[in-house]
Structures are given as structure tokens and as C-alpha cells.
ROBASE-932517 format. One record per residue: z, y, x of N, C-alpha, C in turn; residue number from 1. Coordinates in steps of 0.05 Angstrom, whole numbers. Layout:
REM ROBASE-932517
     nZ     nY     nX    caZ    caY    caX     cZ     cY     cX num
      Z      Y      X      Z      Y      X      Z      Y      X NUM
...
This chain:
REM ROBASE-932517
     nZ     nY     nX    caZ    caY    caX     cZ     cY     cX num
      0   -489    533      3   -463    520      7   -442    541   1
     -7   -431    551    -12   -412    579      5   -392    570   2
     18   -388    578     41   -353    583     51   -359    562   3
     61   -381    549     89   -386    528    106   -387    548   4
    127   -384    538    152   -398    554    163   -420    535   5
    168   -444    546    166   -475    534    198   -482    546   6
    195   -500    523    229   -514    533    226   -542    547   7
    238   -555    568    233   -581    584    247   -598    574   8
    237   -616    564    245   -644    553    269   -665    577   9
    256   -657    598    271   -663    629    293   -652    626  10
    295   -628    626    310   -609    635    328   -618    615  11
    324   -606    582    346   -618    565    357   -640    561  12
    347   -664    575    362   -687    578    380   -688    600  13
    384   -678    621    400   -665    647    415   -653    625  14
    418   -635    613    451   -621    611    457   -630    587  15
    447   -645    568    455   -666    552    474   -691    565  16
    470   -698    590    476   -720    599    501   -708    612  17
    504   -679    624    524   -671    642    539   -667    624  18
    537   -647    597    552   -640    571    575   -664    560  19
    558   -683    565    570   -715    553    595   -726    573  20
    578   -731    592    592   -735    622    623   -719    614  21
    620   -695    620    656   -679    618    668   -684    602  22
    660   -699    566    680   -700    558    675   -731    554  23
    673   -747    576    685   -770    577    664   -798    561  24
    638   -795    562    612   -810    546    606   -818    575  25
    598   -841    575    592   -859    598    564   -883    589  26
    544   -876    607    519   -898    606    527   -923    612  27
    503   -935    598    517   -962    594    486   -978    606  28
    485   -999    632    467  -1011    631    472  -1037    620  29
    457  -1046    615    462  -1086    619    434  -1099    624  30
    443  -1113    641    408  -1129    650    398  -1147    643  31
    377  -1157    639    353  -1174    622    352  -1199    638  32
    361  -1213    625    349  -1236    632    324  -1256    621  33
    309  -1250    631    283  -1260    612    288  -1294    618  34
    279  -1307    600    276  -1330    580    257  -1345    602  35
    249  -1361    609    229  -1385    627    225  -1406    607  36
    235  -1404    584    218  -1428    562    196  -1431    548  37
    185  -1402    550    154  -1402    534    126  -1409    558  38
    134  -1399    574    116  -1409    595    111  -1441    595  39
     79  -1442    607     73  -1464    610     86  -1479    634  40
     82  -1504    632     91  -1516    660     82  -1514    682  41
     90  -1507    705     86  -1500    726     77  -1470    729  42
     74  -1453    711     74  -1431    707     95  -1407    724  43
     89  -1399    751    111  -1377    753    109  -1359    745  44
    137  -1338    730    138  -1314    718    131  -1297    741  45
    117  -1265    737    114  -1248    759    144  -1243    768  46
    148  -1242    791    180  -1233    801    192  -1206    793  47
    168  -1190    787    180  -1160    784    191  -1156    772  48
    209  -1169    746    212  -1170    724    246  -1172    729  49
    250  -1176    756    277  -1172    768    284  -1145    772  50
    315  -1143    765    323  -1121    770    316  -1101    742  51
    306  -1119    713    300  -1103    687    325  -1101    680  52
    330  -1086    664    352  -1075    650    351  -1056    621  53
    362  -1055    595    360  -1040    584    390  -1023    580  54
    386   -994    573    410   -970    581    415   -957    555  55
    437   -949    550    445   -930    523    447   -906    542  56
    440   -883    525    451   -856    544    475   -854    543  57
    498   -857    524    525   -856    521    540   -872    504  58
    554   -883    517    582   -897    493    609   -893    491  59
    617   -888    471    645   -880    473    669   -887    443  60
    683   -902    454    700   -916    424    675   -929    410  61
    659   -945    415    641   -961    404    617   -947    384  62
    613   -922    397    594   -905    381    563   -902    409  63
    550   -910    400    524   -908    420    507   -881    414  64
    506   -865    434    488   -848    417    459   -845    447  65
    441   -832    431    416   -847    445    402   -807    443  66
    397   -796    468    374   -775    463    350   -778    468  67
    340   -765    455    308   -777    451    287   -749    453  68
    276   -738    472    267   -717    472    232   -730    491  69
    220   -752    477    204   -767    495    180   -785    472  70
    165   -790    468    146   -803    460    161   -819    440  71
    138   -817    407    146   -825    389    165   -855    382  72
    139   -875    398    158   -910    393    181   -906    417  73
    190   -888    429    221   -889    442    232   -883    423  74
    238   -862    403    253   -854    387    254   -878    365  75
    236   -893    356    246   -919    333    246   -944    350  76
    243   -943    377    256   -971    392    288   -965    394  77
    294   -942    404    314   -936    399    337   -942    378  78
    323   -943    354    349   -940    323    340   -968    311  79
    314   -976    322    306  -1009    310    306  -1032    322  80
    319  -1028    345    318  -1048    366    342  -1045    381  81
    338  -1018    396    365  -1029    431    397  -1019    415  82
    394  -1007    398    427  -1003    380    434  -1033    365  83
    410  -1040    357    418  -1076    351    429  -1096    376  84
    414  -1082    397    416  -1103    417    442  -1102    423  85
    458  -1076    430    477  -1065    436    503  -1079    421  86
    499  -1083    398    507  -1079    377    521  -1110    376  87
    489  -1131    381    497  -1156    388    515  -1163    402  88
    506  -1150    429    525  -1146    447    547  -1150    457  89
    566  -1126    437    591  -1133    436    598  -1092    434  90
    583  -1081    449    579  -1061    461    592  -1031    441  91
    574  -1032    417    576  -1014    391    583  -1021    358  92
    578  -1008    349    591  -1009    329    566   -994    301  93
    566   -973    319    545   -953    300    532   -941    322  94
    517   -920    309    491   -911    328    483   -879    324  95
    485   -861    342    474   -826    336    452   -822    350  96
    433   -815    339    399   -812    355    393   -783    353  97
    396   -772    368    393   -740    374    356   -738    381  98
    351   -720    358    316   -716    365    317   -684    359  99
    289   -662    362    285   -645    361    277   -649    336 100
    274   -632    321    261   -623    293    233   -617    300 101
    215   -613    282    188   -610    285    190   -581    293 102
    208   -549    284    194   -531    302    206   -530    325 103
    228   -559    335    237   -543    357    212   -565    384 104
    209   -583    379    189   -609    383    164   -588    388 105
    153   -569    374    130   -552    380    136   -527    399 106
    164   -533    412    171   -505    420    169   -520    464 107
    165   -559    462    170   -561    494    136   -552    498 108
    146   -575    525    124   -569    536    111   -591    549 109
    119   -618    528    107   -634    530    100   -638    500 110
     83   -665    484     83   -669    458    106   -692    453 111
    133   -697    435    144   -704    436    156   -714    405 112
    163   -734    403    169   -744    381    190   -725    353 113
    199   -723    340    209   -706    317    225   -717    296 114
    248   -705    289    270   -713    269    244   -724    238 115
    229   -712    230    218   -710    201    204   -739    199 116
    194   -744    227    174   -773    233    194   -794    229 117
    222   -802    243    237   -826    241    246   -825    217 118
    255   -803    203    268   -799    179    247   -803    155 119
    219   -802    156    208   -811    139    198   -841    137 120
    194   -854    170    192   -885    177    212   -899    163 121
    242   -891    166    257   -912    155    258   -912    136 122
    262   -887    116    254   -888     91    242   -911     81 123
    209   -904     89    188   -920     83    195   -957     86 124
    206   -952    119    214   -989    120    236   -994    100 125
    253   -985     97    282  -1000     87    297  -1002    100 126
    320  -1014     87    346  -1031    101    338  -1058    104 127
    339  -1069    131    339  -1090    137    373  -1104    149 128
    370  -1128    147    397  -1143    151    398  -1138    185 129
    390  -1131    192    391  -1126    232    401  -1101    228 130
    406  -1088    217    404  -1061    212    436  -1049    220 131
    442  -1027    246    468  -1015    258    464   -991    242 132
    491   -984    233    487   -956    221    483   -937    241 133
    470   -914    228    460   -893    254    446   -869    239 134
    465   -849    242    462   -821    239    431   -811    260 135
    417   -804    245    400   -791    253    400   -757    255 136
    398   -742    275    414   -729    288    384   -700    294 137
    378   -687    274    350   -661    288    360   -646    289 138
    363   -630    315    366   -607    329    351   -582    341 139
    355   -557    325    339   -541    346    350   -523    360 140
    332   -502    381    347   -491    400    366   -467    383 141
């Protein structure tokens, strides 16, 4: 969009993270250990696969909250997957997924996923028994 002035998806994840940071929200990694049982025999896994890890952006008193200002399947891997994982874990409890709303999502300056999209997906899926509770969270500027 030539001579808009656009909001950075970068950028707002930086003072989201510093905002958190001061009052005491702390990232959380834990590392992957991939599985060597499905492989065939004599099969080596690629090595690169060292050093994987998956991250929450913040946890605090057993609340995970996740920002998501980034491509659509991050935002429902996010609330359908790594808050379970978490969850398994030991880690959380419940789950807050901070997304842009559709006009604020039309306002970066990249194309980026939107509160109206996950909120209509789960709908559509259901409640499943894997299922962490989790406030779904659209924000605009």
C-alpha cells in the first residue's frame, strides 16, 4: 500500500514482549525430543532436528498467553495444539491468544491472520476432550 502508513507486526511483538517483561510474564522454552521409533531400521534421522524447541510468549501463575500478529495456521496451532502441549506439560492451566481484529489486521503491513477467522474455526470444530480453556483475545490500535 504505497504512501499508507502501516503498523509492523515485528515491531508490535517487541513492545508486547517488553510490556509483559516489566510486569513480571516470562517465556517459556522446552525442547523436543523427537521419537526414533517410526523410522525404519538403520534409518538415520537428519541431525538438524537438534536444538528444536517449542516456546510460549508468556507464563505467569499458570496462565499461557500466546501473541499472534503472524500467518493464519500460527494463530490455531497456537490454541489447538502448543497450549495442550503446555498444558500436558505441567506448565498451564488455561490459555489467552491475543490476535488483531480484521480492521486492525488490514491496517499492517504484512497479510496477517484475524480475531473473526479463529473465532469462527472453533465454533465450526467444537469442543474437543484435548481441549485448554482459552480466551480468545481481538485487539485494535
Amino acid at each position: 500500500m504505497p504512501g499508507k502508513k502501516l503498523f509492523s507486526p515485528k515491531a508490535l511483538n517487541r513492545t508486547f514482549k517488553k510490556e509483559f517483561k516489566k510486569v513480571g510474564w516470562e517465556s517459556l522454552r522446552i525442547p523436543c525430543e523427537y521419537s526414533r521409533e517410526f523410522y525404519e531400521i538403520g534409518y538415520t534421522p537428519d541431525p538438524t532436528n537438534a536444538g528444536a524447541f517449542r516456546e510460549m510468549d508468556f507464563i505467569k501463575e499458570r496462565l499461557g498467553v500466546e501473541v499472534q500478529f503472524g500467518k493464519y495456521a500460527f494463530m490455531v496451532y497456537n490454541v489447538c495444539a502448543k497450549m495442550t502441549i503446555f498444558r500436558n506439560l505441567g506448565h498451564i492451566d488455561s490459555g489467552v491468544e491475543i490476535v488483531p481484529t480484521k480492521r486492525f489486521a488490514n491496517q499492517m503491513s504484512t497479510g496477517v491472520s484475524y480475531f473473526e477467522q479463529i473465532v469462527w474455526d472453533l465454533q465450526q470444530r467444537g469442543i474437543a476432550d484435548i481441549d485448554v480453556p482459552a480466551l480468545i483475545l481481538g485487539i485494535e490500535a
